[in-house]
C-alpha positions, 0 to 999 in steps of 0.5 A: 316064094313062087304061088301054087295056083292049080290053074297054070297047069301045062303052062310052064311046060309049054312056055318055050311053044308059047310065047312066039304065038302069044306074041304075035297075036294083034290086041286089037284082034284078040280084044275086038269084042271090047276095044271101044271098052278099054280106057283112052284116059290113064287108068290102073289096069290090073291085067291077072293072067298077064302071060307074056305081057303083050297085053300089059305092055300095050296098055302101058305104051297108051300111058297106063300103069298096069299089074302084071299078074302071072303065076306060070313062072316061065311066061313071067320071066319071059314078060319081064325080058321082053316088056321091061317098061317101068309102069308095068309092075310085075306080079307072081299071083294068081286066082283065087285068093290075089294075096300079093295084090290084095295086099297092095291095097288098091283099087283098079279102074279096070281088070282084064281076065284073058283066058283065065276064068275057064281055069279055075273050078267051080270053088275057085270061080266061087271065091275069085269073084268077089275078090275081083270085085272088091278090087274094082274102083266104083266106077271100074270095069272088068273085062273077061273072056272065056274059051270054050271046046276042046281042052289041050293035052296037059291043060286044066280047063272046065266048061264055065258058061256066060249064063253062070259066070254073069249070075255069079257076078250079079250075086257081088254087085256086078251087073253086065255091060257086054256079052259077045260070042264068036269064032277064036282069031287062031286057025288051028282053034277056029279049025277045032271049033274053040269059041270065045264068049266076052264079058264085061261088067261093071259095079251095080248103081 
């Protein structure tokens, strides 16, 4: 049964403009602020928020085996044509709860969040946390980005800043690697004055 998750709103309604943009985005460029941050020896990635897998797919290519995490049944669909690889394991879930991978019963030596907090409320940040956290490997690593400025038509995102996301992190045993502001990669958000704070955290000692 396909996942409810409030956070995909316009997502599947927008898939079809979507998926060429998201595509083309170089990793290297979207993940600049904590490329030195991502792993070099073979590692399980959990990648929620997986989209259309460009991300999945370039970590399985470096010898990763990855979860896919998407609930937008249309981006999914379209990862799954376009990165068929056989350590990507696709996933239809989502923040808060990650039933489905929870119910895997594994632990994850790092976890990307790209794009996806600002979606959830302030409930979900709430409850999404320490299910994050209790997926982490001890010596794991979770990795987020979060959007700030103007929301697009037809999507549902909230103003969520570092200060609380990192308070919040502290509050399940996760103390901060990085905190990084910049300008979006993107044009047409540059031009509209998106900015993109990126978070790193690890298990406290």
């Amino acid at each position: 049964m396909a996942r409810d998750v409030a956070g995909t709103a316009g997502y599947d309604e927008a898939a079809a403009r979507l998926i060429a943009p998201y595509e083309d985005l170089a990793v290297e460029a979207v993940h600049a602020a904590v490329l030195h941050l991502l792993p070099t020896r073979p590692a399980r990635v959990l990648d929620v928020g997986a989209g259309t897998g460009r991300d999945a797919a370039w970590f399985a290519a470096r010898g990763h085996r990855v979860v896919a995490v998407e609930p937008a049944d249309a981006l999914r669909a379209a990862g799954m044509a376009l990165h068929p690889a056989p350590s990507i394991d696709w996933i239809d879930d989502g923040l808060p709860a990650l039933d489905r991978v929870i119910a895997r019963d594994e632990r994850f030596d790092h976890i990307m969040l790209t794009a996806v907090w600002m979606h959830l409320d302030a409930g979900e940040r709430r409850t999404g946390m320490p299910v994050l956290a209790s997926l982490l490997a001890p010596d794991g690593m979770i990795i987020m980005s979060l959007r700030h400025g103007p929301v697009p038509e037809g999507r549902r995102m909230f103003a969520v800043t570092a200060d609380e996301t990192v308070a919040l992190a502290a509050a399940h045993g996760l103390r901060p690697l990085l905190r990084r502001q910049g300008g979006s990669i993107q044009p047409a958000n540059r031009r509209a004055g998106v900015t993109w704070t990126h978070l790193a955290f690890a298990p406290a000692p």
